[in-house]
C-alpha positions in Angstrom: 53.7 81.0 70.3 53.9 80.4 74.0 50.3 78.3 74.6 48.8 75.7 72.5 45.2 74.9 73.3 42.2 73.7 72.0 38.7 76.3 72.4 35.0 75.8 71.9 35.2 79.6 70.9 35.7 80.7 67.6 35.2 84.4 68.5 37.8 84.4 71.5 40.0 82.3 69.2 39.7 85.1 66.3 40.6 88.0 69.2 44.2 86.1 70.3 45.1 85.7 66.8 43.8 89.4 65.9 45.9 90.2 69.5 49.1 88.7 67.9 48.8 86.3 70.7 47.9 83.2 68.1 47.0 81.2 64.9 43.5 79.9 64.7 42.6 76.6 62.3 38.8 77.1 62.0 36.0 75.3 60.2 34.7 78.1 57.5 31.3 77.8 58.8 32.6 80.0 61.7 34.6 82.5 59.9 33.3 86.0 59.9 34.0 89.0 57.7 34.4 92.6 58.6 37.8 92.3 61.0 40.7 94.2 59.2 43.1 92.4 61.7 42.1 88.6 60.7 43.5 87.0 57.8 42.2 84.3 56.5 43.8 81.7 54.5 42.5 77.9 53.0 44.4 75.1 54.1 43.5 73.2 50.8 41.6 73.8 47.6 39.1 71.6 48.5 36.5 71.7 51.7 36.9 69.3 54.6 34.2 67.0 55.4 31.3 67.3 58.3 29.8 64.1 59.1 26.7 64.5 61.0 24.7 61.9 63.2 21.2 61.9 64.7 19.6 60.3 67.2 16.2 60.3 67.9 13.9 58.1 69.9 12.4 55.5 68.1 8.1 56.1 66.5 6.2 58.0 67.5 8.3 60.9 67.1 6.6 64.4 67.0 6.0 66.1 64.1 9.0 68.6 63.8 11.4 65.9 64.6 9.9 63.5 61.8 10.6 66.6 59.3 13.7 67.5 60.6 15.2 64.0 59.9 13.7 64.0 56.7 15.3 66.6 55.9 18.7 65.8 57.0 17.7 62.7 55.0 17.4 63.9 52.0 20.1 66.6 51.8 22.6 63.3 53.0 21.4 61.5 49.7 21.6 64.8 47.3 24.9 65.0 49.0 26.2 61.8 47.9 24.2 61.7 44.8 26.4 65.1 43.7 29.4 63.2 44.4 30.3 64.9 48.0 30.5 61.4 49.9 
């Protein structure tokens, strides 16, 4: 390989690999199907983990906002409560 870099952009990433210009090490969320010139391989049998923060002004908070973090809420605890961290 003759350039290492780091890109914000997982399709332009996939192209130089698919070019024979590169490897890509990509998150699965932005792996797409369909290219007959990508392979793609797991790096372990278990998937990585995505921590997520929030920040949000403090009450009164619109309504969309208020559901929104409730629901980040309460997929966070059915997270953990499966055992996923």
């Amino acid at each position: 390989m003759l350039l290492a870099g780091r890109g914000d952009e997982p399709v332009e990433t996939r192209a130089l690999g698919a070019a024979g210009r590169g490897v890509a090490l990509t998150h699965e969320l932005t792996v797409l199907v369909g290219r007959h010139d990508v392979v793609v391989r797991p790096l372990a049998d278990e998937p990585g983990i995505r921590r997520v923060q929030v920040a949000a002004l403090p009450a009164p908070r619109p309504p969309a906002i208020e559901v929104a973090l409730a629901a980040l809420f309460d997929i966070g605890a059915r997270h953990r409560a499966s055992g996923g961290g």
